[in-house]
C-alpha positions as semicolon CSV with decimal commas, in nm:
position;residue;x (nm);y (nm);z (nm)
1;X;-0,951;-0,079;0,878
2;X;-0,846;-0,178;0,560
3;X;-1,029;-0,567;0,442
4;X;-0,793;-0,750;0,181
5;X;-1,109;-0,820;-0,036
6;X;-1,426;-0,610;-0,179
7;X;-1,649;-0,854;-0,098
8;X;-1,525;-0,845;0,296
9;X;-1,555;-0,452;0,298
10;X;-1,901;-0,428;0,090
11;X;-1,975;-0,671;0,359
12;X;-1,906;-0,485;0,695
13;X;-2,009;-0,108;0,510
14;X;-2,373;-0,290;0,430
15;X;-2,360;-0,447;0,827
16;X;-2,317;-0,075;0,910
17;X;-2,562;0,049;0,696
18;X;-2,793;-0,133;0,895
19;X;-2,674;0,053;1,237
20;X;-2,427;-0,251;1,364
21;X;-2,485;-0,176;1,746
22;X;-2,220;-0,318;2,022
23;X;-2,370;-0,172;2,369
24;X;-2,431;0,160;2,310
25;X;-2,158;0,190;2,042
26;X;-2,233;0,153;1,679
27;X;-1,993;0,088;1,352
28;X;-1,959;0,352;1,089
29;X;-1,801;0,261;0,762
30;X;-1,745;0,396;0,451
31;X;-1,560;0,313;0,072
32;X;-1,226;0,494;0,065
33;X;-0,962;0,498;-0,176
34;X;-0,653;0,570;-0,003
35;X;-0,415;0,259;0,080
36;X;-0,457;0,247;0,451
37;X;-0,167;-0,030;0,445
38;X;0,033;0,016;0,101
39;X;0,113;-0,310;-0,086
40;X;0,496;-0,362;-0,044
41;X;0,613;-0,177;-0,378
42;X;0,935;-0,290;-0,537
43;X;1,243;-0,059;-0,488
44;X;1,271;0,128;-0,779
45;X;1,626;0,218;-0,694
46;X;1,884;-0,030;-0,484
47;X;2,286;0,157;-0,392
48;X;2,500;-0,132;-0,273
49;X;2,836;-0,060;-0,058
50;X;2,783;0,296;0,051
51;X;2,957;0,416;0,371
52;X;2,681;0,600;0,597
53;X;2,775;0,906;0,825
54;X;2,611;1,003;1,097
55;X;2,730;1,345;1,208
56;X;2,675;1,735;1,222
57;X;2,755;1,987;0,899
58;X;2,973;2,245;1,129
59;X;3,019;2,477;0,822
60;X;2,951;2,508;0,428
61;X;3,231;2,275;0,388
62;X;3,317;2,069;0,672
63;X;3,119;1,837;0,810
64;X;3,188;1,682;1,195
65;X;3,120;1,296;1,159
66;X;2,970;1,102;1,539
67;X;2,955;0,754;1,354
68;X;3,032;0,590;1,047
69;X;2,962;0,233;0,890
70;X;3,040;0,073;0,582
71;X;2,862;-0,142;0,307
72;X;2,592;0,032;0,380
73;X;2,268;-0,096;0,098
74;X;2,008;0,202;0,054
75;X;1,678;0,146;-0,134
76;X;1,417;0,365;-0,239
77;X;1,118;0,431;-0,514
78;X;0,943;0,676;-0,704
79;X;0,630;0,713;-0,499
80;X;0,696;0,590;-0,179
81;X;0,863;0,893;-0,026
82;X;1,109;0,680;0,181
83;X;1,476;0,599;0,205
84;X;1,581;0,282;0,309
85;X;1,920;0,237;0,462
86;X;2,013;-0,152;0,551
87;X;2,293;-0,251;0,755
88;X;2,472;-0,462;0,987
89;X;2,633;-0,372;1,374
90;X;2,763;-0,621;1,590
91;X;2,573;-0,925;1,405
92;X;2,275;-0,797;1,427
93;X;2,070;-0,640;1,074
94;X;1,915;-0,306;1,099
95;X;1,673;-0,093;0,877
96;X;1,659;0,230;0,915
97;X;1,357;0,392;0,765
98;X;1,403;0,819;0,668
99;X;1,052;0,920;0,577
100;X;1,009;1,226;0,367
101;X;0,824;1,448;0,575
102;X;1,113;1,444;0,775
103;X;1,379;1,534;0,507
104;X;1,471;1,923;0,547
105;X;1,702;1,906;0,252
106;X;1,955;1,694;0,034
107;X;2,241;1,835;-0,117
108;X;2,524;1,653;-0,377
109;X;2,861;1,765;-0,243
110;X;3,218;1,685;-0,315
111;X;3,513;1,791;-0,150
112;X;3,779;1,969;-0,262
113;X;4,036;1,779;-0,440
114;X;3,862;1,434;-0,439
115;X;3,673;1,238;-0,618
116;X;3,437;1,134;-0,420
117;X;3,073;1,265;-0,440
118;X;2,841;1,254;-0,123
119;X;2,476;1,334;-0,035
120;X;2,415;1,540;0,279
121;X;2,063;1,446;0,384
122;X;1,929;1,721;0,662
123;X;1,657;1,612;0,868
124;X;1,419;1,780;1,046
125;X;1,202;1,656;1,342
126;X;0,815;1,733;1,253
């Protein structure tokens, strides 16, 4: 449990202290300082109008696409080992969320003969 004041947590770990008994449970508690619930950080970087492919790299160069959508917004931050992909299907917003323990590898690719740069983002499933 994470209290959104000192007071309220100096509180409960003193209540504790004092073997807080509920039947024949009791409360332990204890000062930590890791962010149980991280305060919403600001997106340190924001790419507007990307086009998003979903799909399976079939070779070092070729890459077999399932799904595709457009003005795609991605946001992300130093720190907060996320990427943050907004869009819209059907009238209806999405967020998809791509946490960084689950990112096998990312890559900067361009095909031959365009201009066009892309990131291939592997995943992995941990």
């Amino acid at each position: 449990v994470q209290f959104t004041t000192i007071e309220d947590a100096k509180y409960i770990i003193s209540l504790a202290d004092e073997t807080l008994w509920y039947g024949s449970s009791y409360l332990l508690a204890r000062e930590m300082d890791l962010d149980v619930a991280p305060k919403l950080k600001s997106y340190a970087q924001n790419m507007e109008l990307i086009t998003l492919h979903f799909g399976c790299q079939i070779s070092r160069e070729k890459f077999s696409v399932f799904w595709k959508k457009a003005n795609v917004s991605v946001k992300f931050g130093f720190g907060q080992r996320k990427l943050y992909f907004f869009l819209s299907y059907r009238t209806v917003d999405y967020k998809l969320e791509l946490s960084g323990e689950n990112i096998y590898q990312i890559e900067q690719h361009r095909p031959r003969g365009q201009a066009a740069k892309f990131l291939l983002i592997q995943t992995s499933s941990k």
